[in-house]
N, C-alpha and C positions, 0 to 999 in steps of 0.2 A: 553393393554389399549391404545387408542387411544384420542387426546387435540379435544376438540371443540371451542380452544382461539381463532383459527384462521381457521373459518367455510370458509370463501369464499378462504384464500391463501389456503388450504390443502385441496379444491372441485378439483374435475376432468375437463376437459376442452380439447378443440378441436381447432386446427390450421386446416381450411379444413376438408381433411376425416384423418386429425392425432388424436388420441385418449388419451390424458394424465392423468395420475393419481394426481396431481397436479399443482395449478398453477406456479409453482419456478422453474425457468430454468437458468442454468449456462449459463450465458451470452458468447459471442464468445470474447476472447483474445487473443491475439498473445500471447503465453507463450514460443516460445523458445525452443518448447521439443522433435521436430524430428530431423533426422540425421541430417547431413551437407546437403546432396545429395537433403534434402525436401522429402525424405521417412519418412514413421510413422513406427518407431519403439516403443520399450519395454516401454521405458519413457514417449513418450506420452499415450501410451495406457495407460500404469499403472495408470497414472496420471485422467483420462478420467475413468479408470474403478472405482478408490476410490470415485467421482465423486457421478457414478452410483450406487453403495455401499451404498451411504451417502443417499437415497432417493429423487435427485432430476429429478423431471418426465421429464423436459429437457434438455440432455446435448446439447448446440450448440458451435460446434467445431470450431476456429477462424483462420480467415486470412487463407484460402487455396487458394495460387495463379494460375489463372487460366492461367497466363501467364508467371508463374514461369521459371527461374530467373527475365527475367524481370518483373519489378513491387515489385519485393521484398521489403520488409519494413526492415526484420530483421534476425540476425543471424539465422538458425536450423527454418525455417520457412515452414509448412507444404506445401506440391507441391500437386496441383489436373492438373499439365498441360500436361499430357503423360500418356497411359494406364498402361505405365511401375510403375505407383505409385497405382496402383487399389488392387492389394494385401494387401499393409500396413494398406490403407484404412479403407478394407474388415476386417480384424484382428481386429480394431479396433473397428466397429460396433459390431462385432460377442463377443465381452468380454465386450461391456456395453448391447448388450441387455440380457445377461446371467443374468443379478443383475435386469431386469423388467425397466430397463430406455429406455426412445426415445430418442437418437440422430441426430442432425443435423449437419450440414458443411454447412458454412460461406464461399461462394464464391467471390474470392479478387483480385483487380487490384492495387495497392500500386501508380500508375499516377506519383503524382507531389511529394510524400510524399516518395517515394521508395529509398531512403539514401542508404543504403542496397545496391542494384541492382547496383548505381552509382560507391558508395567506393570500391567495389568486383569484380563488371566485366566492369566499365566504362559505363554501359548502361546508354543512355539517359533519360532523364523524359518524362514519355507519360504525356500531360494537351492539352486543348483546345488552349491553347494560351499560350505570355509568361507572365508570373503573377505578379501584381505589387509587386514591394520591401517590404518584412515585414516592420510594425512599430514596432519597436523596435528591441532589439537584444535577441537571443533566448540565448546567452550563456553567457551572462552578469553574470550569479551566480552559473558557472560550478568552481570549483576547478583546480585551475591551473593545476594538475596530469590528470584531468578529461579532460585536452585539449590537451592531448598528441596527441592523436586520430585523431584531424582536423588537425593536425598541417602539414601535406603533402598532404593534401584533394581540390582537384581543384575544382573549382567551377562547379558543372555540366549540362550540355548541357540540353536543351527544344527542346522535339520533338512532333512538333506542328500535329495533327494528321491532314492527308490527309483521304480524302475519303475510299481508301485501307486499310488504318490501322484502322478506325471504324469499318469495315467491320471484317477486322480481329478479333478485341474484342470481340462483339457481336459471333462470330464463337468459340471465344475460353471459355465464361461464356458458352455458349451450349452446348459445347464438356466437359466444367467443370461438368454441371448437371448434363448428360450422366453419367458421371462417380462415381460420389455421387453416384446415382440410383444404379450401378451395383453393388457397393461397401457395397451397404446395408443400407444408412442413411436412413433417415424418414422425409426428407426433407430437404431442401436450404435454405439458407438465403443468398441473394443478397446485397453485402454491398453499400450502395451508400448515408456513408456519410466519415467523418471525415475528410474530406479532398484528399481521394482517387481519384483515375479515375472521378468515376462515378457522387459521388460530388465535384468534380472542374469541371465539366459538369456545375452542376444543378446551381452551386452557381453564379451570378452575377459579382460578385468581382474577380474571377478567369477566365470566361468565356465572351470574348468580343468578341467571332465570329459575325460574320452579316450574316452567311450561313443559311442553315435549322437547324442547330444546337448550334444556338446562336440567341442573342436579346429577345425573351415572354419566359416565365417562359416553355409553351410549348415546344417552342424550345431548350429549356435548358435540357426539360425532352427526350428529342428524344432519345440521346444514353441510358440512361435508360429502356424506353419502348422496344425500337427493342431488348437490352439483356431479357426485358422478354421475348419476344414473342418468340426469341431463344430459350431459355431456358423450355418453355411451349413446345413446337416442338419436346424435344428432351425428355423429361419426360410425357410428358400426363398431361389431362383435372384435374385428379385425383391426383395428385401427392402433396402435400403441400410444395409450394413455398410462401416463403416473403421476402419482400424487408426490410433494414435497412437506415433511413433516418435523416436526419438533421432536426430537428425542426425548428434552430437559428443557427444561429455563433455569438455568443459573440464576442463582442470587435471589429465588424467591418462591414462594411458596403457589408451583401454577403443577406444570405437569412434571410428571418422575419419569423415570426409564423405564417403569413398571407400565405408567398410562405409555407411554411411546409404545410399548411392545405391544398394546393390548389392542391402539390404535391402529399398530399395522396390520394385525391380524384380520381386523374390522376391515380396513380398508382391501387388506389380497382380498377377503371373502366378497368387497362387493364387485369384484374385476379390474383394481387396477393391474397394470402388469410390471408394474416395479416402483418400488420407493426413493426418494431422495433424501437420506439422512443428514437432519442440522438440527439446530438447537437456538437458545434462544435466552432472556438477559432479564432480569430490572432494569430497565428504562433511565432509570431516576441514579444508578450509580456508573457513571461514564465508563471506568475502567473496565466495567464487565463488555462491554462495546470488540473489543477483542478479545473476550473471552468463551464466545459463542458460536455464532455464524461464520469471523472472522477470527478466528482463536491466531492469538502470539506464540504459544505453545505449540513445537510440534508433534502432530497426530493426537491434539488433544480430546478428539471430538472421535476417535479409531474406537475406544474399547465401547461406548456406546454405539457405533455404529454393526460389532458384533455382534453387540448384544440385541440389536434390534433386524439383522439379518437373523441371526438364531430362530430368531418368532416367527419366521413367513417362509416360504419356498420359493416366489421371486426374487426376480434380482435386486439387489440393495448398490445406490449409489452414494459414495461415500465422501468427504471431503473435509477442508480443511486446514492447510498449513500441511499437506500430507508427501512429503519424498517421495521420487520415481520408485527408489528402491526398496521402501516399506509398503508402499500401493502394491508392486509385486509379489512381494511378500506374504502380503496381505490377501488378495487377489488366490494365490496358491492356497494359502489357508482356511480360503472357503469363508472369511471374515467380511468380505464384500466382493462382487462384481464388477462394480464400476468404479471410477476414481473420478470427481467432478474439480477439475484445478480452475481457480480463478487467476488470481495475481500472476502466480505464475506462467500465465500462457497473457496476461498483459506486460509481463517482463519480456516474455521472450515467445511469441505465438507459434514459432516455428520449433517447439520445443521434441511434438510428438517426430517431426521427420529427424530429428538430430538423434535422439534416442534409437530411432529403428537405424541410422545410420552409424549408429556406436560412435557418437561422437557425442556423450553427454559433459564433456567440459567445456564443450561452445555452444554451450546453453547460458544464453545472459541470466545473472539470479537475479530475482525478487531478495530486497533486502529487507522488506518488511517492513516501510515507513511509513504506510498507510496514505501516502500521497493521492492511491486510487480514488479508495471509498469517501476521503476526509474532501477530497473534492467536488464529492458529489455532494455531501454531506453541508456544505457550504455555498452551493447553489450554482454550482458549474456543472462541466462535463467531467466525464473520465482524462486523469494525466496518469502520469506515472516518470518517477523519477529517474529511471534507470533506462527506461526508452521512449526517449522525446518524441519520436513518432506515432506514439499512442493516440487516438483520435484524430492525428492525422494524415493516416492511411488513402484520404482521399484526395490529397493536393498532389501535383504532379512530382512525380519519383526524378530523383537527380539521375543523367544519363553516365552513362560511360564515356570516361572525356576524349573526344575527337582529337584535341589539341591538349595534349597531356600540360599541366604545370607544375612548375618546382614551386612548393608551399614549405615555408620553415612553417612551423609548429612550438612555440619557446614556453616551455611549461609540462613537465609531467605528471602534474593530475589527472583527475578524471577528465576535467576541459582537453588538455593537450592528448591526452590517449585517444579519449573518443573520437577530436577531430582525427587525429593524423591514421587511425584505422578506416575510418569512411572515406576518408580524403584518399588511402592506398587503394580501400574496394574500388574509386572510380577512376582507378589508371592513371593518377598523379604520381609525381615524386615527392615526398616526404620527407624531409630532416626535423626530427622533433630533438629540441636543445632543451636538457633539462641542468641546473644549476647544480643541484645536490648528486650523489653518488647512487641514487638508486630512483626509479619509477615510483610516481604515488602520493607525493605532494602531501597536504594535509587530510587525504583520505588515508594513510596508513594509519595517524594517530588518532580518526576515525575511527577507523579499523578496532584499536585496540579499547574503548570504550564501550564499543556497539558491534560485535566481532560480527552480526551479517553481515558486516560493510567488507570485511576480507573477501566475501567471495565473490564482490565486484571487483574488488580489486583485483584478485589473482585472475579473472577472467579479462577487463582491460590487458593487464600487461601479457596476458597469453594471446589475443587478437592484436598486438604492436605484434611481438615475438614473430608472428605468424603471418606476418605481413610485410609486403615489402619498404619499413620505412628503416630509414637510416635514423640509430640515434643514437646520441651524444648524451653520454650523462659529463659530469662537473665539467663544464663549460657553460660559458658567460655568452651570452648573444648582445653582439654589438653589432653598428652598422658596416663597421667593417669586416667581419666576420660573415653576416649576411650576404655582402657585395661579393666577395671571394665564393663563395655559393652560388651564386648568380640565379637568386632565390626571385620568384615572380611576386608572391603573395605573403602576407606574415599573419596567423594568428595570435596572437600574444594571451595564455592563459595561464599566466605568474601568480592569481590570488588576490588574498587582500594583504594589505600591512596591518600588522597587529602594536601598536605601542600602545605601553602604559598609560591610561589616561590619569591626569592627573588627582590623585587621591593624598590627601596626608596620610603621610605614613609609607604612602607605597615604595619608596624606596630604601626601605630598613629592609636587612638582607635575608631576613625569613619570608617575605613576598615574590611570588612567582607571578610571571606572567600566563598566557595561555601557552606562547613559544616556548616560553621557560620549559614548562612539562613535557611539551610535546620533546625537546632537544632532551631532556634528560632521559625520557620514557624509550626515545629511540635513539640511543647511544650517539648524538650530536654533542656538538658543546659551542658554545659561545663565550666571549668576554665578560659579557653578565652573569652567563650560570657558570662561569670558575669562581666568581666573585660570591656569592652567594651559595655554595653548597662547599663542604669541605671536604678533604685528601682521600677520604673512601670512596666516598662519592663519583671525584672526577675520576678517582682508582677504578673503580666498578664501568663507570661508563666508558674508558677507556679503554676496560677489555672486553666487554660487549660489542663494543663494537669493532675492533682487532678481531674477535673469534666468529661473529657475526653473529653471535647468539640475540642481540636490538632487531636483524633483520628478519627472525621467528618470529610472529605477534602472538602466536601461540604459548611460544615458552617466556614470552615475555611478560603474558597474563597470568600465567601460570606462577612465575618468579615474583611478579611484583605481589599475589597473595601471603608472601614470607618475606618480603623485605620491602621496602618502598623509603627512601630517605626523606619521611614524612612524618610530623607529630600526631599524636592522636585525635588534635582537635587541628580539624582544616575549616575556613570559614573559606567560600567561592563567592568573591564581589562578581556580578553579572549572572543572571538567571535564566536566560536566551540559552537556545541548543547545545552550545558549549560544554557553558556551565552545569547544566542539568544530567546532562550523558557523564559529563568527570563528577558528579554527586554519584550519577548512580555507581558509577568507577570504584571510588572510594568507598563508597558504604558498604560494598560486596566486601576490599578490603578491612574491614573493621574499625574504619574511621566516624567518631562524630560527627558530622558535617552541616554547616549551616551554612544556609544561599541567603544573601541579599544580593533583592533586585531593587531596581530603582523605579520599574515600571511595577502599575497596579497587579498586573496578573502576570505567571511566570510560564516561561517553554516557548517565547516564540522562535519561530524556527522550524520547530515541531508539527509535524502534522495534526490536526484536532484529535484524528484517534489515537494516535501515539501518545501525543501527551496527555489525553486522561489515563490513560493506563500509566502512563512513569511517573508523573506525580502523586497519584495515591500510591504507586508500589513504595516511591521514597517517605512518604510522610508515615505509610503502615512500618516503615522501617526506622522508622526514629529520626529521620533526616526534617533539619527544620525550615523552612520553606518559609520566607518575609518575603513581602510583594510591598511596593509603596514605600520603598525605606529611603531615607532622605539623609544629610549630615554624615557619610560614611565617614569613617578616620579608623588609623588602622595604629595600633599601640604596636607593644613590645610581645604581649603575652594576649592580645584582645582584639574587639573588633565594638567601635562604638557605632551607632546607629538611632537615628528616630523614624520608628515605626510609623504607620498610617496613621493609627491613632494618636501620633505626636507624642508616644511617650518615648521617652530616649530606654534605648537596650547595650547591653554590653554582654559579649559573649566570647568565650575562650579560641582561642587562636594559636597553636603553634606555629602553622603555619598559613598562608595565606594564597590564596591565586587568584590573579583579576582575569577572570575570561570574557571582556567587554574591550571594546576598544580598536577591533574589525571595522576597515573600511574601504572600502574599493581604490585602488592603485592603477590609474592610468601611466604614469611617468615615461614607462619604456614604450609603451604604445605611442605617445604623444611626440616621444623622443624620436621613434621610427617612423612616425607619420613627415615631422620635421623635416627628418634625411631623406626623404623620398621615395619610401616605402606606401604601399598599398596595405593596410593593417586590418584585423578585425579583432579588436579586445572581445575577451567572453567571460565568464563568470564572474569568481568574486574579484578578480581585475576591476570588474564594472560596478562590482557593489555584492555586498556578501548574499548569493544566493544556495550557499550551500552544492550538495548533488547533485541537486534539481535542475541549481542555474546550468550548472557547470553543462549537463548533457544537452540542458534544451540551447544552453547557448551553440555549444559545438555542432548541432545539427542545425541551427540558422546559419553559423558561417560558411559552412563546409554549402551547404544549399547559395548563399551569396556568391562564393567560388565557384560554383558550378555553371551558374547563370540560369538558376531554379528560380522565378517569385514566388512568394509565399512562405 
């Protein structure tokens, strides 16, 4: 059976003489997955081939440096600058066109942006010129551990290109195509934005030559054009080449949507045969970091991308943070052709076959925590938080189990969901014992903070539903309980324990814990939160959760924007993920909010690109943000503190919440190890890892269960 939901995204379509079964093309990413050496090995391929597995009609393969090492962006970054990498290549091609997909290769100059090439071999920065000083500072909200890294990193050298070294580029994106071609791909994609070679060429703000290749937007485009014309030279009339371009640069004063338009025009006229619409940032202010390339907003980047198909007669690929069902839309509207998903199809690669099979709610979501990019960004490979098997598509697949086992599963969060659906896909039995009355553990009141997290969640509890496990919600797992089971294996994915740590003050009864909230926010209650909130209060919670209106997170966000048994001044002791998501909570409710943290810089937790965007979105929002705060004590009406700078602060408090105090809880693990149980603790059981831990743990045990290494 085939979906007719999304007639125009799942129609066939043409790049040139390229022929595709689909409009949805995995956009090009640096992910980190070739050797050292910039060969393609097992890893990218695998990676690349699940990919093409997953039904999408375009893989384009990212960042292959045509002038590899230099220009390098990033660790294990694909090489096209030597015949000597045409093999890996070739391998590569030859095991996605096996699954019916077309691939391409993303041909790459890293210029001004090449970090990479500097820190590793001391190479200079190719740019047209030297570039004014970022506004802002880009590492303003890196984590002190996270600066270990710059901490011996010299500032690096500007190599301003002469005549010869244009010459040279142009010669080596040629010598790149040449090599795509032999290799197998199905076409080029010429990158010339984000800030690379090609756009610090185009861009105005980077580019203040006065030669031929500087001053009119023309001249701006020059090294652009002569790399196509290279590149046509070396591939044929026939071949489908496109260029990738900047619409805008956000935040600063380089290209408009007006040079974007004028560019594409320039570029259909010199033969490419389709565009890839993205955009691009100030460098220097973090938060715009998702508000570009990788926009937070969805279809932020859509109305420029109309606007810049409008200008040309080729096809326009579009992307973004963009819905199956506005790509369609979209697509029908003539507003773009293609739809280029990233995250997206690293949450879930199999996303285009699910869609043509009308089954777009067993598409795992991307919840947008920036896990992918901020990995790379940090000097790893691609992860991703919501599918542990990201990058590792190449170790061996767990079998279908010959000898089926009984696995308790004790925990329903995301730990205990994820195992106990993997653990059903391989023909095991399954009882997952969950304590509380419903699925979702402390992702629900996740959920309500950071509502993408809802749609892993509702997607978890629809693959249990859907799956043959048994489960038990408000039931206790004991070892008696388990024996009567006559359970083989036990994962234990209970969490962490949260207690108060000790602070003066904290036990005056205008003080919440993190539980505190979470029980009041979803119609729970405990002996402490009766004690602490009064007769409406527990009134209210108690018919929320009678009528089941706490089990909405929807109406619950919605409610809590008109009522919240909350003063208007909340002070949040602990500055880590928690804390930072219930600031941004409250501050949408209209709350004052001030964070002391006790650590120098705040948001861990947070992925690097997440939290530059939510810590300036809170601080542009009034929310006050102390790093280094020492001597907390908490009054009646206040909150005392000495800041970094050692001067003591005092700041309004009606109410209070400490969201520190998480810490991994073996007990019952250790307790079932004891009775003679086979155990595997996972997430924040083991130590607070968040979503991340939770999934990558669940797919190490359920692999341990199976008798997978690796």
């Amino acid at each position: 059976m085939t979906s007719n939901r999304y007639p125009h995204l799942l129609s066939p379509g043409k790049i040139g003489t390229l022929e595709l079964k689909n409009r949805i093309a995995v956009t090009a990413m640096g992910v980190s997955l070739s050797e050292d050496d910039g060969t393609v090995g097992e890893q990218l391929i695998a990676y690349h081939e699940e990919q093409a597995r997953g039904g999408a009609g375009l893989i384009i393969c990212g960042v292959a440096g045509v002038a590899w090492p230099v220009g390098q962006v990033a660790w294990q970054q694909t090489a096209i600058s030597d015949d000597k990498f045409i093999p890996g290549l070739k391998s590569l091609t030859e095991r996605v066109h096996a699954h019916g997909a077309k691939i391409a290769i993303q041909l790459h100059h890293g210029g001004l942006v090449a970090g990479y090439s500097h820190a590793r071999y001391g190479h200079p920065l190719w740019a047209p010129g030297y570039p004014p000083a970022p506004k802002g500072n880009f590492t303003e909200h890196f984590l002190i551990e996270e600066m270990a890294g710059f901490a011996n990193m010299k500032p690096p050298e500007i190599k301003v290109l002469e005549q010869a070294d244009i010459d040279l580029v142009v010669a080596q994106f040629g010598a790149g195509a040449r090599r795509a071609k032999q290799a197998g791909f199905d076409g080029v994609e010429v990158h010339a934005g984000h800030g690379y070679l090609l756009s610090s060429f185009i861009s105005p703000y980077t580019n203040q030559r006065t030669d031929l290749y500087g001053g009119s937007l023309e001249n701006r485009l020059r090294l652009l054009l002569e790399v196509l014309a290279a590149v046509r030279a070396e591939v044929g009339a026939d071949y489908p080449v496109w260029v990738k371009l900047d619409s805008r640069e956000v935040g600063k004063d380089g290209i408009t949507i007006e040079d974007g338009k004028a560019a594409a025009r320039l570029v259909e006229a010199a033969g490419a045969d389709a565009i890839t619409v993205t955009a691009y940032h100030e460098t220097g202010k973090g938060a715009l970091h998702s508000e570009s390339h990788t926009p937070h907003v969805e279809s932020f980047n859509m109305s420029a991308t109309a606007e810049m198909r409008s200008a040309v007669s080729i096809p326009v690929i579009g992307s973004g943070r963009v819905e199956p069902e506005v790509a369609d839309r979209s697509i029908g509207a003539g507003e773009l052709d293609f739809v280029a998903m990233g995250r997206k199809l690293l949450a879930d690669p199999a996303l285009p076959n699910k869609l043509l099979a009308g089954n777009p709610d067993k598409v795992r979501p991307c919840v947008y925590c920036y896990t992918c990019i901020s990995a790379i960004y940090m000097g790893g490979g691609a992860r991703c938080a919501v599918n542990p098997d990201l990058s590792f598509e190449h170790e061996p697949a767990e079998l279908a189990a010959s000898a089926p086992k009984h696995v308790a599963v004790i925990g329903g969060g995301p730990g205990g969901m994820e195992s106990a659906r993997r653990l059903a896909a391989l023909g095991h039995k399954v009882t997952l014992i969950e304590q509380g009355d419903r699925l979702g553990g402390t992702l629900r009141f996740a959920s309500l903070a950071y509502p993408a997290n809802e749609r892993l969640l509702d997607w978890l509890r629809l693959e249990v539903t859907e799956a043959a496990v048994d489960v038990r919600l408000s039931t206790t797992a004991t070892p008696d309980l388990l024996r009567g089971l006559n359970v083989d294996e036990v994962i234990v994915a209970t969490g962490a324990i949260r207690g108060m740590p000790e602070i003066p003050g904290g036990d005056l009864p205008h003080v919440f814990s993190g539980d505190d909230m979470r029980r009041m926010m979803l119609g729970e209650s405990s002996e402490e939160l009766k004690r602490k909130t009064g007769l409406f209060t527990r009134l209210a919670t108690k018919v929320g959760a009678a009528t089941g209106a706490t089990a909405n997170l929807a109406l619950v966000r919605k409610a809590t924007h008109a009522w919240m048994p909350l003063g208007d001044n909340i002070a949040i002791i602990g500055g880590e993920l928690v804390g930072i998501e219930l600031a941004e909570f409250l501050a949408e409710r209209g709350r004052k909010v001030t964070v002391i943290e006790e650590s120098p810089r705040l948001g861990k937790g947070l992925t690097l690109v997440r939290r530059m965007r939510i810590l300036t979105e809170l601080a542009e929002h009034g929310v006050a943000l102390h790093g280094g705060a020492s001597a907390v004590t908490i009054g009646a009406k206040t909150v005392t503190f000495t800041d970094m700078q050692g001067t003591a602060q005092t700041v309004p408090a009606d109410n209070v919440i400490v969201a520190k105090g998480a810490e991994g809880d073996l007990t019952l693990a250790d307790n079932l190890k004891t009775a003679g149980f086979t155990v595997y603790p996972i997430g924040d059981a083991t130590g607070v890892g968040y979503i991340e831990g939770a999934m990558h743990g669940a797919r190490a045990a359920v692999r341990a269960i199976a008798g997978v290494a690796g």
